[in-house]
C-alpha positions as CSV (number, residue, x, y, z in Angstrom):
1,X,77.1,103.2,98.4
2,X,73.3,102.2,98.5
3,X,72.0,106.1,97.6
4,X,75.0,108.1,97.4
5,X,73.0,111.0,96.8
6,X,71.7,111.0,100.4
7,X,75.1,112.6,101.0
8,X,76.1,114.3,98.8
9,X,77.5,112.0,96.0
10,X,76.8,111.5,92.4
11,X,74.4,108.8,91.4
12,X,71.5,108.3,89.4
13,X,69.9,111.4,90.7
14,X,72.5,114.0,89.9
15,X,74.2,112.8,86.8
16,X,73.5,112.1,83.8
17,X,70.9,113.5,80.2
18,X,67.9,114.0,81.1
19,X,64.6,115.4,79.3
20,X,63.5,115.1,75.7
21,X,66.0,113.9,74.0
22,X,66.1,113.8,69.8
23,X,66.6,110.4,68.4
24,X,70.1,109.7,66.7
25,X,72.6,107.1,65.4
26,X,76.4,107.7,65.6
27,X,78.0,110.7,65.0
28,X,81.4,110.2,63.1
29,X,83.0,113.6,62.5
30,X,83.2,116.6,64.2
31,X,83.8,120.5,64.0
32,X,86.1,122.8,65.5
33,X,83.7,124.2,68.3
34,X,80.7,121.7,67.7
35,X,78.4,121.1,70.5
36,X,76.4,118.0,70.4
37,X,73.2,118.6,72.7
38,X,70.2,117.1,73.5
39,X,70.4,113.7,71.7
40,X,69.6,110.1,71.8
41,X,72.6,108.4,70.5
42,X,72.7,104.6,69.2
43,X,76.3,103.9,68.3
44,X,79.1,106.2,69.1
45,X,80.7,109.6,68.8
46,X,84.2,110.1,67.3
47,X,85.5,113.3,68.2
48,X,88.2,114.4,65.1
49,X,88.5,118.6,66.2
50,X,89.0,120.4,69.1
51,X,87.0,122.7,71.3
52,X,84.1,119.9,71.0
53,X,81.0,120.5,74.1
54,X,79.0,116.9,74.0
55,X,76.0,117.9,76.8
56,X,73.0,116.3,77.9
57,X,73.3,113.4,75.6
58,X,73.0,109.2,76.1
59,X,74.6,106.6,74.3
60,X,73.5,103.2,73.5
61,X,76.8,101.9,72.6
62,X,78.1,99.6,69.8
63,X,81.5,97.8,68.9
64,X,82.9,100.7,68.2
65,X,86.3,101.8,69.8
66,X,84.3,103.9,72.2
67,X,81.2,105.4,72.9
68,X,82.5,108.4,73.1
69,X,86.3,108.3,71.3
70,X,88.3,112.1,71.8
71,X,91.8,110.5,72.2
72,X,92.8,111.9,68.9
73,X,90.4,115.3,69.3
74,X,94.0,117.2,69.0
75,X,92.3,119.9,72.0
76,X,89.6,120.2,74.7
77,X,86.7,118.4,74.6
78,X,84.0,118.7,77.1
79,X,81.5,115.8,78.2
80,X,79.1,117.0,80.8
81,X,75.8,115.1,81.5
82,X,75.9,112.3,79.2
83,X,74.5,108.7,80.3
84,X,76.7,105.9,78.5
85,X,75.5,102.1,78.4
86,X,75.9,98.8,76.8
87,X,73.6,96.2,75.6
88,X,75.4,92.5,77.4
89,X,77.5,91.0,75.2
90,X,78.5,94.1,73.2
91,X,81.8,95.9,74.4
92,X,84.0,98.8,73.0
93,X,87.1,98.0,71.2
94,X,88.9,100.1,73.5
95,X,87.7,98.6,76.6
96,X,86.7,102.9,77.6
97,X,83.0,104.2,77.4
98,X,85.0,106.9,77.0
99,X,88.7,107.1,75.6
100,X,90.0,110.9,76.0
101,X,93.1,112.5,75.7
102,X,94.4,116.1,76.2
103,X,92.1,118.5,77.4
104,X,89.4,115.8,78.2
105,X,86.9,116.9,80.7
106,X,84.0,114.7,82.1
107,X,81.4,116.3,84.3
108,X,78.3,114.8,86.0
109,X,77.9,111.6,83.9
110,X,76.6,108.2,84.2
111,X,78.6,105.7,82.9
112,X,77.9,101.6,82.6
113,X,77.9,98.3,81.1
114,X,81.9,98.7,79.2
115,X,85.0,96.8,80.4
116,X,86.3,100.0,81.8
117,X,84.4,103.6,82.3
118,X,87.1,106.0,81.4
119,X,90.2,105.6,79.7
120,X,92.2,108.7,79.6
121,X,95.8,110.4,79.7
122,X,96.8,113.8,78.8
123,X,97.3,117.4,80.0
124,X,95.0,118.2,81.6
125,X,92.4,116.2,82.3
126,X,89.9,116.4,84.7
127,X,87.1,113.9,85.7
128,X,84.5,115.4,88.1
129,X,81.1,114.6,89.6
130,X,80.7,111.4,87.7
131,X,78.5,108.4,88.9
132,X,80.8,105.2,87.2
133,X,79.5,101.7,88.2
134,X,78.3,98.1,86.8
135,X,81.3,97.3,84.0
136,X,80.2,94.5,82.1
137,X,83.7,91.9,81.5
138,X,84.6,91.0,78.6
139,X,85.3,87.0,78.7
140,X,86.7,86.8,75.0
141,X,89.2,89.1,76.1
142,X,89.6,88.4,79.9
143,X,89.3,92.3,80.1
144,X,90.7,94.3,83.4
145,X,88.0,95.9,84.3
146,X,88.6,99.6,85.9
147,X,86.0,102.7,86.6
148,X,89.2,104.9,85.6
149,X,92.4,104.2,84.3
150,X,95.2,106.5,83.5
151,X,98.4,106.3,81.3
152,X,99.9,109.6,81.3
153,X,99.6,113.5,81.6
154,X,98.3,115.8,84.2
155,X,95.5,113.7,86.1
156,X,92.6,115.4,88.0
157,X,90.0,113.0,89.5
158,X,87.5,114.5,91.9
159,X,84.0,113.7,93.8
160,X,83.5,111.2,91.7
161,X,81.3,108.2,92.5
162,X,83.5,104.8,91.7
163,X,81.7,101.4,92.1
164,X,83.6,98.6,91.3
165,X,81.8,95.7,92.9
166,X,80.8,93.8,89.7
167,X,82.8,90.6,90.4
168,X,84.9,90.7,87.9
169,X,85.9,94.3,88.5
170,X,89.7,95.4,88.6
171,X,89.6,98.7,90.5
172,X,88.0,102.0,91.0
173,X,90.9,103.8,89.6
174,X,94.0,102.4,87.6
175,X,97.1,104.0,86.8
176,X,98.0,101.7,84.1
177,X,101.9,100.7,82.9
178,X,102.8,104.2,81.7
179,X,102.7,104.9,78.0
180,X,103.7,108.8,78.6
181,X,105.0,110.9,81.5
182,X,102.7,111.1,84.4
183,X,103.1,114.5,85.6
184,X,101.0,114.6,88.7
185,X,97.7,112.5,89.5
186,X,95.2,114.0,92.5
187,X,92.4,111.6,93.3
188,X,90.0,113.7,95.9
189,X,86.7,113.6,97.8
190,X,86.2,110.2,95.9
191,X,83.9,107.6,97.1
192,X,85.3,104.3,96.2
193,X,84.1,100.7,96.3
194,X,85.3,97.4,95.7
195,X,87.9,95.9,92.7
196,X,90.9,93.6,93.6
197,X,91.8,96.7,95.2
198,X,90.3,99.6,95.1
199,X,93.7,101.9,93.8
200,X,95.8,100.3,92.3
201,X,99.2,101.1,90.3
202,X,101.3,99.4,87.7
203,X,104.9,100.5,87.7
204,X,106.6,99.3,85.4
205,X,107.4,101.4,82.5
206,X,108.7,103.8,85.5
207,X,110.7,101.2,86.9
208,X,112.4,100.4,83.4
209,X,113.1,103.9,82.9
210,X,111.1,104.6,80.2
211,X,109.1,107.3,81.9
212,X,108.5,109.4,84.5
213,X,106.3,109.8,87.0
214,X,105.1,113.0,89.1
215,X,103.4,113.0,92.6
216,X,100.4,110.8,93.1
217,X,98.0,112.5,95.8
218,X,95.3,111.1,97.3
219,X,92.9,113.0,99.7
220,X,90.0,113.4,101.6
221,X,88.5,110.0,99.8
222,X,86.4,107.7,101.5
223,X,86.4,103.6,101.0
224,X,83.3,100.9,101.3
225,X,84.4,97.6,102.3
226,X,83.7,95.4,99.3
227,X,87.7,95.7,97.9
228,X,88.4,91.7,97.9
229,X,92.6,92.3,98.7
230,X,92.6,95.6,100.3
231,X,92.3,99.4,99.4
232,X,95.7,100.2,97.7
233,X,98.3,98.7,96.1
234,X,101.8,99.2,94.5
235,X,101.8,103.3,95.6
236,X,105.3,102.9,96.6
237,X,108.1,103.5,95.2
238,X,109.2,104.4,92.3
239,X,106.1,106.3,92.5
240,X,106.3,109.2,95.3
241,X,102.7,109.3,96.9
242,X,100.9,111.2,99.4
243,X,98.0,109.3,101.2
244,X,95.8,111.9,103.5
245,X,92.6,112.1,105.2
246,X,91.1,109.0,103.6
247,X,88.7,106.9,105.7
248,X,86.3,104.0,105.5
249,X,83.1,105.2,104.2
250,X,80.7,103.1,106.9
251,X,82.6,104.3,110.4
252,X,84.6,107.1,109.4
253,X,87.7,105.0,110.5
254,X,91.3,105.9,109.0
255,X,92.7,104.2,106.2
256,X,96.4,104.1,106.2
C-alpha cells in the first residue's frame, strides 16, 4: 500500500489529470454528448444529459451535492482521469465525490478528502483503475465513510486501489441497505486496506423483502492488514456470495 504502483496498482502515478489544465468554476448543465476536457474545476459538475465524457479534469470541490453529480444523467456518463479533492471542513451533500447512476463509468481517477469516494447504483456500472484514499469524516454528520458504496443495479468494481485507513473510515467497499434490485456485484483484482472491515454488507432491505439481490463475487483481490474487525462481513445469507482467490497483500497468505 506504500507505492502501489511498484506493482502494478493505481496511485498517484497512474491516475488522475494531468498537464495544463484551463482554469474553471462549476459547470451546472450539460449536453447530450458533451465532453468536458482539460479543465481546472472549482466547485462541481452536474451532469443533466446522457452520453456525457468528463476527461482529464480536477475538482476542487464545494458543498455541493457532489463534485461530480450524474445520478440523474438519464444515460452513460464517462469519468476517466479526473483528480477529485476537498478543502477540510468542506464536504459534499451527498457524502460521494462522485454520485452516479446508470451507465456510470469511472476510469483511472484519483479521488480524496469526501465522506465517501463513490456513491453509485445502476445498470451497468463499472468502476476501474481508480486510486480512492484519505476520506475526510464528516463530524456534524457522524458520516460512514466508504471508498465505494453501492445500492443497486449491475455492479462492476475492478483493479481498483481502495485505502481506507483514515481512522474514521467505514470500508473499502459498501453494499449499502438496498434501495433497488442488486443484480450482480463482482469486486476483482482489488487491493484493499483498512475500514471497520474492509467489505462489508448491509442486508436488510433483502431481508425484509423489499428487494432482491443477485450474486456477489469476489475474486482474485488482495487485503493489507490495517482492517480494525476483520476483512468481511455480513456476505452471508440472504446474500449468495462467492469468495475466491483472495489473499493478504503482505505474504500472499489465503483469506477465507
Amino acid at each position: 500500500m506504500s507505492r502501489p504502483s511498484a506493482c502494478g496498482w493505481p496511485d498517484a502515478s497512474n491516475t488522475g489529470a494531468s498537464g495544463r489544465l484551463s482554469l474553471s468554476g462549476s459547470i451546472i448543465k450539460t449536453t447530450d454528448g458533451e465532453v468536458i476536457r482539460n479543465l481546472a474545476i472549482t466547485g462541481h459538475i452536474t451532469v443533466t444529459s446522457p452520453n456525457v465524457s468528463i476527461e482529464n479534469v480536477s475538482i476542487v470541490g464545494d458543498s455541493s451535492l457532489a463534485a461530480i453529480d450524474a445520478h440523474a444523467a438519464d444515460g452513460p456518463v464517462t469519468i476517466d482521469h479526473v483528480t477529485i479533492t476537498y478543502p477540510v471542513g468542506v464536504f459534499p451533500v451527498s457524502a460521494g465525490a462522485i454520485w452516479g447512476g446508470a451507465g456510470l463509468t469511472v476510469t483511472s481517477s484519483n479521488i480524496s478528502g469526501s465522506p465517501d469516494g463513490i456513491d453509485a447504483s445502476g445498470d451497468p456500472v463499472l468502476i476501474q483503475d481508480n486510486w480512492i484514499h484519505d476520506l475526510q469524516y464528516n463530524a456534524a454528520k457522524s458520516t460512514h465513510d466508504d471508498d465505494i458504496q453501492t445500492l443497486a443495479g449491475y455492479i462492476t468494481i475492478n483493479h481498483n486501489t481502495l485505502d481506507a485507513t483514515a481512522p474514521a473510515t467505514n470500508s473499502c467497499l459498501q453494499i449499502g441497505n438496498l434501495q433497488g434490485n442488486l443484480k450482480q456485484l463482482t469486486f476483482t483484482r482489488n487491493l484493499c486496506d483498512g475500514g471497520g472491515f474492509s467489505i462489508n454488507a448491509n442486508p436488510a432491505s433483502v431481508k425484509a423483502g423489499k428487494v432482491k439481490a443477485g450474486p456477489l463475487i469476489f475474486t482474485s483481490n488482495q487485503f493489507g492488514r490495517h482492517a480494525r474487525y476483520g476483512i468481511s462481513a455480513h456476505l452471508g445469507a440472504p446474500f449468495a456470495s462467492t469468495w475466491v482467490g483472495n489473499i493478504r497483500d503482505d505474504d500472499r497468505s489465503p483469506v477465507p
